[in-house]
Every structure is written in structure tokens, then in C-alpha cells.
C-alpha atoms as one frame of an Amber mdcrd trajectory, in Angstrom:
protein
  27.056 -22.264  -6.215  23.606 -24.383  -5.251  23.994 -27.658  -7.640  20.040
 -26.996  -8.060  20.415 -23.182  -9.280  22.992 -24.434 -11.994  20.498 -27.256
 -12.938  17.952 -24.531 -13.333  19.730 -22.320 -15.635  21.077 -24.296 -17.449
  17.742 -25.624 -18.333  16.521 -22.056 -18.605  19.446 -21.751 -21.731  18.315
 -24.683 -23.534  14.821 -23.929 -23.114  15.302 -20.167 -24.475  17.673 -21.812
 -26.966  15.061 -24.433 -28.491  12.526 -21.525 -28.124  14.743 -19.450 -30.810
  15.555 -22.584 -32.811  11.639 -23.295 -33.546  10.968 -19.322 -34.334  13.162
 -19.831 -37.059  11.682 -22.368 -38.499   8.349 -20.976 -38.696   4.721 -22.498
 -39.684   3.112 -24.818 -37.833   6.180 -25.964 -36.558   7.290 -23.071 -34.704
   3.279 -22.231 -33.623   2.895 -25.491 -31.975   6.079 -25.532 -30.014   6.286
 -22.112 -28.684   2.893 -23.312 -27.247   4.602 -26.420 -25.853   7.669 -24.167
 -24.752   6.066 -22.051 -23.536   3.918 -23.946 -20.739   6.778 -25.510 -20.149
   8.603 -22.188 -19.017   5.709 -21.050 -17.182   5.604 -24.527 -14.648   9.011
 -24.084 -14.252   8.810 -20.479 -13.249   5.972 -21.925 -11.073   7.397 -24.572
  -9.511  10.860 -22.683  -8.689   8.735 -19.816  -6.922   7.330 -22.472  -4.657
  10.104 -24.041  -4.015  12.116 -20.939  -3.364   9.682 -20.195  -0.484  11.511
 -20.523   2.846  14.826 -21.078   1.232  17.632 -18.603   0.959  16.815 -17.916
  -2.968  16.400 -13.910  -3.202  13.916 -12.402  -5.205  16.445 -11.720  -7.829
  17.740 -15.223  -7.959  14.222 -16.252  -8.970  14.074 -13.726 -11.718  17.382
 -14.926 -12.952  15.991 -18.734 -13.443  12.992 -17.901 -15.153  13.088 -18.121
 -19.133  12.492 -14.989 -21.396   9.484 -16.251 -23.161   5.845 -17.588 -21.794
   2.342 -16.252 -20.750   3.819 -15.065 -17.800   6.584 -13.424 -18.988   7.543
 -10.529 -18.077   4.728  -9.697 -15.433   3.668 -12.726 -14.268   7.092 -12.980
 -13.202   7.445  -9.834 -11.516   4.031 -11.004  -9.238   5.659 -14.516  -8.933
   8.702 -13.114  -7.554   7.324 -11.433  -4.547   5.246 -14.594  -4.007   5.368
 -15.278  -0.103   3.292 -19.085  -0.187   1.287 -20.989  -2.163  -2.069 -19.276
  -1.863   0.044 -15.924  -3.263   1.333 -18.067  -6.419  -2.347 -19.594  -6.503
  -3.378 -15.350  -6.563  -0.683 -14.279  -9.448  -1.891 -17.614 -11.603  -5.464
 -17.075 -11.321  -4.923 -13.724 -13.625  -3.856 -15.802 -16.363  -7.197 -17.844
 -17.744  -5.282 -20.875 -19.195  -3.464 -22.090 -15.554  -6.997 -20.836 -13.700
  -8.041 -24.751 -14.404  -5.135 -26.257 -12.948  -4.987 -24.346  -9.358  -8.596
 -25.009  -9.213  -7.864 -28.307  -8.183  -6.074 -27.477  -5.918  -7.356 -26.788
  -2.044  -5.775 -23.955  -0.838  -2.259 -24.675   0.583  -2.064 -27.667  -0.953
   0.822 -28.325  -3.013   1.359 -31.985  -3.589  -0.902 -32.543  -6.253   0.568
 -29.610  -8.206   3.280 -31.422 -10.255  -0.139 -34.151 -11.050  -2.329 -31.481
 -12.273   0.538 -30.264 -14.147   1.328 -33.060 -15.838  -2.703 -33.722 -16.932
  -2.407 -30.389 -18.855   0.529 -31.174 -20.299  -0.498 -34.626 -21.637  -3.559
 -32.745 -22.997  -1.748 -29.923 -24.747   0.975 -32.362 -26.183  -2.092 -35.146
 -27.174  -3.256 -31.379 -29.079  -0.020 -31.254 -31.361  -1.570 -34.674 -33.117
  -4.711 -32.315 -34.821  -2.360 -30.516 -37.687  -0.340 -31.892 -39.540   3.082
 -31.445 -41.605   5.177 -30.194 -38.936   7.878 -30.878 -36.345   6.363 -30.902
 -33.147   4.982 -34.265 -33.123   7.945 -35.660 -32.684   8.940 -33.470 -29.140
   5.321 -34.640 -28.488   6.131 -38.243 -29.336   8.540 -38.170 -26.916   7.036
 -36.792 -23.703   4.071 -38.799 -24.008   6.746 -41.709 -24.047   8.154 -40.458
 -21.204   5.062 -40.078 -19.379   4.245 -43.556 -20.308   7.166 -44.560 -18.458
   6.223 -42.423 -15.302   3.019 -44.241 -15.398   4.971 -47.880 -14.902   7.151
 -46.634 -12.774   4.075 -45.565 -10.997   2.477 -48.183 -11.467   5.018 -51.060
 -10.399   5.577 -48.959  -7.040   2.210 -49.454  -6.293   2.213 -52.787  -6.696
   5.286 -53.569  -4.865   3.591 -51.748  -2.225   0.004 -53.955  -2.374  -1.511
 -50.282  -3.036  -3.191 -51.167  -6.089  -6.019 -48.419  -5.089  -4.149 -45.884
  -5.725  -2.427 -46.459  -8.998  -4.548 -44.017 -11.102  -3.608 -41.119  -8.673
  -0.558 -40.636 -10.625  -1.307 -42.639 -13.476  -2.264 -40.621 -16.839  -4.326
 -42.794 -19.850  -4.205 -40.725 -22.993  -4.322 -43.182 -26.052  -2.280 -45.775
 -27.800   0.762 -43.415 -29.525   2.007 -45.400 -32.091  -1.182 -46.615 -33.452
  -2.194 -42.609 -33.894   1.169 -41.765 -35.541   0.721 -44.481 -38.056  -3.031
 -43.476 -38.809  -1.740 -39.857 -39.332   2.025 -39.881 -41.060   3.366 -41.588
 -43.925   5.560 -44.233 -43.920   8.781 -41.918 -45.321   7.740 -39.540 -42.685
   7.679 -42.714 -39.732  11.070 -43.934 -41.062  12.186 -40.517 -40.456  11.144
 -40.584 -36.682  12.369 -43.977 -36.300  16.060 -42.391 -37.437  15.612 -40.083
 -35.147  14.826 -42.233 -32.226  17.789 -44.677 -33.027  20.430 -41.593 -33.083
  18.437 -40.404 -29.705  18.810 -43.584 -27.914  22.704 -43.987 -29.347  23.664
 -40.546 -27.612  21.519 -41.810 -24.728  23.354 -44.795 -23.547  26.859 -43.530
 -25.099  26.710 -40.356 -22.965
């Protein structure tokens, strides 16, 4: 089997499996993060139409990687699945209002800066999680915006390295100063809490 089509359902498992896991827990919790989730499944199913195009992948292969939850699900996919290029993917999104924004930045055919406008919604959506309060998600939010901190240095330093110092905001996301905001907004039992968490996440990090 394709090392990348067992990548991609094995993601599409845990996804559907944290997906469950928050609908459990209900509240703002489980509100938030099916958002979240739920873009999240949608770029994927996005991004493994595209780059299904020209390959071997059937139509039913891409059905089988996309996750059973979303905006698009079940039609979009359906429409996604028959998707022949970009401009056809570009035709299925524009039906859905909240992804209309991203491919409009897009020129027609052009697919490089897809994964870029991408990840500007996603820093926007995540930065969103921050306006309630008393539930779960800001932590998964905490996290990706740390993450995409680090994309930004790696970013960053390769631009330097590379004396192209013009272009390091064309990957390069500013959304504000985390910690500062999660100290202003959550109280110290509830920081503590998060800073457990991190120290068991960064233990099965470097153990595994």
C-alpha cells in the first residue's frame, strides 16, 4: 500500500476519533472544536483532491480518506471527488461561503499559495477560540499557534540563510503574543494545568 494513503487514514481515524471525543464532552468545549475539526477535515479533503489529480488515486480512494464530519461532508465530497484540476476544486469550494475567501486569493490555476491562505484562516479561527471562555479548546489552540510560531522561524531563518530577507512575510504569519493573552484570560490553577499538560506532551514527545 502507498506509505502516503496509510498516512492519510490514519489521520482520518484520529481526526474522526478526537471529533467523537469532544461531542461528548459537550459545551463550549465540544462547539469550539468541532469548528476547529472540522476545517481541519475539510483542507485535508481539499488538499488530497488536488493532490490526487494526475496520480493513480481512484475516485473511491479519495472518498475513503476523507473524514465523516465537516462543511463539506457528505456532498462537498461527492463534487470533490470527481474534481479533474484546480479550477474544478476552486468550482465545488466556491458553494460553500466560509472557504469562498480563501480561493479568492487565489488566481486561477494557481496552487502554491493554497497551503498559505490556508494556514491565515486557520490562525484566525484558532486566534477565535481565545473570545469564550471556560473550556478546552484553548489549549489545542495553544498549541497550533505554537506550532505555527515555529513554521514562522523556520521560515524565517531559511530566508535569511538565503539573503532573501524580502520575502520573509510571504510565509510568515503575526497573530499576537500567546502567552501574554493566556495569562490576561485564565487563572493561575487553570495555567498550572496547561503547563502539566505541556510537560507530559513534551515527555511523550522526545521519549517516543
Amino acid at each position: 500500500m502507498n506509505i502516503e494513503i496509510m498516512r492519510n487514514t490514519l489521520y482520518k481515524a484520529y481526526l474522526e476519533d478526537f471529533y467523537r471525543f469532544f461531542q461528548k464532552l459537550g459545551g463550549a468545549t465540544a462547539e469550539i472544536m468541532s469548528e476547529l475539526l472540522a476545517f481541519e477535515a475539510d483542507r485535508r479533503a481539499v488538499n488530497i483532491t488536488i493532490n490526487s489529480i494526475f496520480t493513480e488515486l481512484t475516485r473511491d480512494d479519495c472518498r475513503k480518506l476523507y473524514s465523516n464530519f465537516g462543511l463539506l461532508y457528505p456532498y462537498g465530497h461527492e463534487e470533490l471527488a470527481i474534481c479533474e484540476d484546480l479550477d474544478q476544486v476552486r468550482g465545488v469550494m466556491d458553494n460553500y461561503p466560509p472557504y469562498q475567501s480563501i480561493f479568492s486569493k487565489l488566481s486561477y490555476g494557481e496552487s502554491q499559495m493554497l497551503d498559505k491562505a490556508f494556514y491565515e484562516e486557520e490562525v484566525k479561527r484558532l486566534c477565535l477560540s481565545y473570545e469564550q471562555q471556560f473550556h478546552y479548546a484553548v489549549f489545542f489552540a495553544y498549541i497550533r499557534l505554537r506550532e505555527q510560531e515555529i513554521r514562522n522561524l523556520m521560515w524565517i531563518s531559511e530566508c535569511v540563510a538565503q539573503n532573501q530577507k524580502s520575502r520573509v512575510h510571504d510565509s510568515a504569519y503575526s497573530f499576537f503574543n500567546l502567552s501574554q493573552l493566556f495569562i490576561q484570560h485564565y487563572s493561575p490553577n487553570c495555567i498550572r494545568f496547561y503547563h502539566v499538560i505541556i510537560f507530559i506532551f513534551l515527555l511523550q514527545h522526545y521519549n517516543g
